[in-house]
C-alpha positions as CSV (number, residue, x, y, z in Angstrom):
1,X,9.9,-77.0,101.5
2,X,11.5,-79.8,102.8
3,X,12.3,-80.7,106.6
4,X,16.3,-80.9,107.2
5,X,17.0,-80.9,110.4
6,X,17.4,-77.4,110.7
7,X,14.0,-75.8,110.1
8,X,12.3,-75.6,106.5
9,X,14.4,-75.8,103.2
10,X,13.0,-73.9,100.1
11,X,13.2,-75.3,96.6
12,X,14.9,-72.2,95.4
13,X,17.6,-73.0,98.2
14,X,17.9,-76.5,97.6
15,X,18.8,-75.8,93.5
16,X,21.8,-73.5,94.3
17,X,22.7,-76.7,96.8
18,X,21.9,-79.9,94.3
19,X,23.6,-80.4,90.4
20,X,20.0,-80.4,89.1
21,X,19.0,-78.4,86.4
22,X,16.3,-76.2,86.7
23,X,12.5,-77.6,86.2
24,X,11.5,-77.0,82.6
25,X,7.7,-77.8,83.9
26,X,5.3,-77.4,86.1
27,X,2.1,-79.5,87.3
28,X,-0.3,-78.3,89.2
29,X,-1.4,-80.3,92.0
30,X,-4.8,-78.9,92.7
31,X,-5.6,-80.5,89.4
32,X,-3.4,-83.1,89.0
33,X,-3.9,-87.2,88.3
34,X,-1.8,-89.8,89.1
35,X,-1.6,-93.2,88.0
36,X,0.0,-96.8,87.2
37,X,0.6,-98.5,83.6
38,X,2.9,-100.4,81.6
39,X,4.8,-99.4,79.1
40,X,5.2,-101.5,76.0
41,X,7.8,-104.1,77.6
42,X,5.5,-104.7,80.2
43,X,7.3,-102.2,82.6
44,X,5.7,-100.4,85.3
45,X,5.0,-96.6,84.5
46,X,3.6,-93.7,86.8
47,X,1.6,-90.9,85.0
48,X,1.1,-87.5,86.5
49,X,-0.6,-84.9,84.6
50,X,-2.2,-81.6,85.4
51,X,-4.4,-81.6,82.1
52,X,-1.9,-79.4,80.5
53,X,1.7,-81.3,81.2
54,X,2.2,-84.6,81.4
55,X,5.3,-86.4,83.0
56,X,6.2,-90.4,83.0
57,X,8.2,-91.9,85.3
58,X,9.9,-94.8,83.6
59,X,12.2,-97.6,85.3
60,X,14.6,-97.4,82.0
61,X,15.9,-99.2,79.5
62,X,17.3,-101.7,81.6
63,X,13.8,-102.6,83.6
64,X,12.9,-102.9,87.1
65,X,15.4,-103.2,89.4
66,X,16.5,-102.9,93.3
67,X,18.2,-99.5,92.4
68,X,14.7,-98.5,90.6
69,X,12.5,-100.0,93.7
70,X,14.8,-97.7,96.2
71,X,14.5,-94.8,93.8
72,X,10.5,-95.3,93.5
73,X,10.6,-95.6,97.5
74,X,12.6,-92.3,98.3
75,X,9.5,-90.3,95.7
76,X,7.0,-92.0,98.0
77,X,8.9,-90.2,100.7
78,X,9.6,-87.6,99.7
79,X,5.8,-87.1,98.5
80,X,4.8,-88.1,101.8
81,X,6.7,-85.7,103.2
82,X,5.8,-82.7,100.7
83,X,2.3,-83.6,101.8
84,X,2.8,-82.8,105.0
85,X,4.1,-79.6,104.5
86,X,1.1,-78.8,102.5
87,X,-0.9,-80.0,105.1
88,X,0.7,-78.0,108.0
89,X,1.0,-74.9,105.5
90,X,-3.1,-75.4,104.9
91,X,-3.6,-75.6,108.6
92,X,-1.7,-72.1,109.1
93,X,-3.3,-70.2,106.9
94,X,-6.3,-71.4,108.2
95,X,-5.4,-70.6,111.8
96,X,-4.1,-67.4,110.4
97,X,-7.4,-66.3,108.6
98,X,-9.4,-66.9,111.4
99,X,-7.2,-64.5,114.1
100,X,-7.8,-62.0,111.4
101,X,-12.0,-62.1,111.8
């Protein structure tokens, strides 16, 4: 879910909204590893994988750039801010469980 200004936003929502296409995988995040390399022309790479899928973020054929550094900086946020929403979610069900004892 993401924050919009208007209360909680739902992935499924957000695809009818965006010209994305749909995700053709999935990592999970309970097991999932992040990390920094460099690809063979020295560029920097971020691997995430779950154990099972594996995704690369690459800054393209062209290299680093100011358009790739602002893309890389709207992920951190929006990681940041996903989160936070798992955090909050966590802390719910939490509080939730507990009025049920």
């Amino acid at each position: 879910m993401a924050a919009n200004g208007h209360g909680e936003t739902t992935t499924s929502d957000l695809q009818r909204q965006l010209p994305f296409p749909d995700p053709i995988a999935v990592l999970s995040l309970r097991d999932c590893t992040a990390y920094r390399a460099v690809d063979d022309d020295d560029q920097p790479v971020m691997i995430l994988s779950d154990g099972v899928t594996t995704l690369s973020l690459e800054c393209g054929l062209r290299g680093a750039s100011g358009q790739v550094a602002v893309a890389a900086d709207r992920l951190a946020e929006a990681m940041r801010d996903f989160a936070l929403s798992v955090k909050y979610s966590a802390q719910q069900w939490r509080s939730d469980s507990n009025v049920d004892s």
